[in-house]
C-alpha positions in Angstrom: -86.4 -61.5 75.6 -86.7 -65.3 75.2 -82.7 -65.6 75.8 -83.3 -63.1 79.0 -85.5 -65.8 80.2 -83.2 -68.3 79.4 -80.4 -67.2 81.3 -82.5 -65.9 84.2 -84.1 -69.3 85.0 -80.7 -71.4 84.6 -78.9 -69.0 86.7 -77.4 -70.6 90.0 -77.4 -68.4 93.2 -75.3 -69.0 95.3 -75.7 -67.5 99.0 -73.2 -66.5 101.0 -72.4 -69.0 103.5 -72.4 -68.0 107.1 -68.9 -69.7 108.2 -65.7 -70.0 106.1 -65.2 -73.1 106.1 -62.0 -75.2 104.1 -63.3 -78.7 103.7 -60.9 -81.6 103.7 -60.4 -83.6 100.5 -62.0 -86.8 99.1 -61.1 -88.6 95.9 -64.4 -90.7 95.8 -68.4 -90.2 97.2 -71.7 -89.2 96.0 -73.5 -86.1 95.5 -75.9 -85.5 97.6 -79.1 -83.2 96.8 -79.0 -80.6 99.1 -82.8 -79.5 98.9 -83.5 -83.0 101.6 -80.4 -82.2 103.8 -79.3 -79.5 105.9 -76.2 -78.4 106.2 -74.3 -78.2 110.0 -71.2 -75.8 109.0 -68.5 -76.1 111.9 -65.7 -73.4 111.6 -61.9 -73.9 113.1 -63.2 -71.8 116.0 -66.1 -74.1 116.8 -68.6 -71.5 115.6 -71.7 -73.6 114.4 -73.9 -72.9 112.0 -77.6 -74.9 110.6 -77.8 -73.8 107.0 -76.3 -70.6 107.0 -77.8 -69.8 110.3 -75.3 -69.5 113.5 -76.4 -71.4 116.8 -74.9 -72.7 120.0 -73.3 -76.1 119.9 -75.7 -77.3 122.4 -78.5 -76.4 120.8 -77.6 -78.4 117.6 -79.7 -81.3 118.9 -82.6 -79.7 120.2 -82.9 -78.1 116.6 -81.9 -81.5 114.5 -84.4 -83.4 116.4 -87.3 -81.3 115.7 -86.2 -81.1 112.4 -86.1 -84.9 112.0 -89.3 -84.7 113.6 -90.6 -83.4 110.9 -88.9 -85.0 108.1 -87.8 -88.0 108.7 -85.8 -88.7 105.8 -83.9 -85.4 106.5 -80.2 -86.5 105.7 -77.4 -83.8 107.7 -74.4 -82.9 105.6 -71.6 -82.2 108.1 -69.0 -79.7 106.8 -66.3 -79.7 109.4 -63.5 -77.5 108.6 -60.2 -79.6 108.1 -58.3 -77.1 111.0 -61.3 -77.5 113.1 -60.1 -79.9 116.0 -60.8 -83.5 116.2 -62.4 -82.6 120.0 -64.6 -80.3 118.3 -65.6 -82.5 115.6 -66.4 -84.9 118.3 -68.3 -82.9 120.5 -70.1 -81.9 117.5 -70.8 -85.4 116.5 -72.3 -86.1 119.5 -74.9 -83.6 119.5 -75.8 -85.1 116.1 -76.2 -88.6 118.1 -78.5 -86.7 120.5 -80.5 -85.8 117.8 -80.9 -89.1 116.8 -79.6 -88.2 113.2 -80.0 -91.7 111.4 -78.0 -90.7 108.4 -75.2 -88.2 108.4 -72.8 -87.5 105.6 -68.9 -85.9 106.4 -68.6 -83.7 103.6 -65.3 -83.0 101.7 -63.8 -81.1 98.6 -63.2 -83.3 95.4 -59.8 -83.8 94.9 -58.3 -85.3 91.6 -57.6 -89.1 91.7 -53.7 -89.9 91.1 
């Protein structure tokens, strides 16, 4: 029972995530915790998504900034797909300046120095 437990509480679960998204590569950086961030998910199509959840690009800010509102230490981890185009990317970008996002991560997949 005690190793039932066990296993149970050091489980991960891991949801699955709204876009498919293939992250470019990085050979350096930080973690970041993810329970203080949330997570803008941008797929090669431009399909956005706010933690798992899909929404209009425009509507990114209006979201953000209540967000931040709330939580002002809120950081925004931006997983952009490496396919997605740079226009998008931008656009995207700008909505996060809209929002007035004071710190904002570009997230990548760990790649093996060489």
């Amino acid at each position: 029972m005690l190793l039932l437990i066990f296993f149970m509480s050091t489980t991960i679960i891991r949801s699955r995530e709204a876009l498919e998204i293939r992250l470019p590569g990085a050979t350096t950086g930080d973690p970041i915790r993810k329970e203080a961030a949330i997570r803008v998910s941008l797929d090669p199509s431009g399909e956005v998504a706010l933690n798992d959840a899909r929404v209009g690009m425009t509507d990114v800010a209006p979201i953000l900034a209540e967000e931040l509102r709330r939580n002002p230490n809120l950081k925004i981890l931006l997983h952009a797909d490496a396919r997605s185009p740079y226009v998008t990317v931008a656009t995207l970008i700008e909505q996060l300046e809209a929002a007035h996002a004071p710190r904002v991560a570009l997230v990548a997949s760990r790649k093996s120095a060489r």
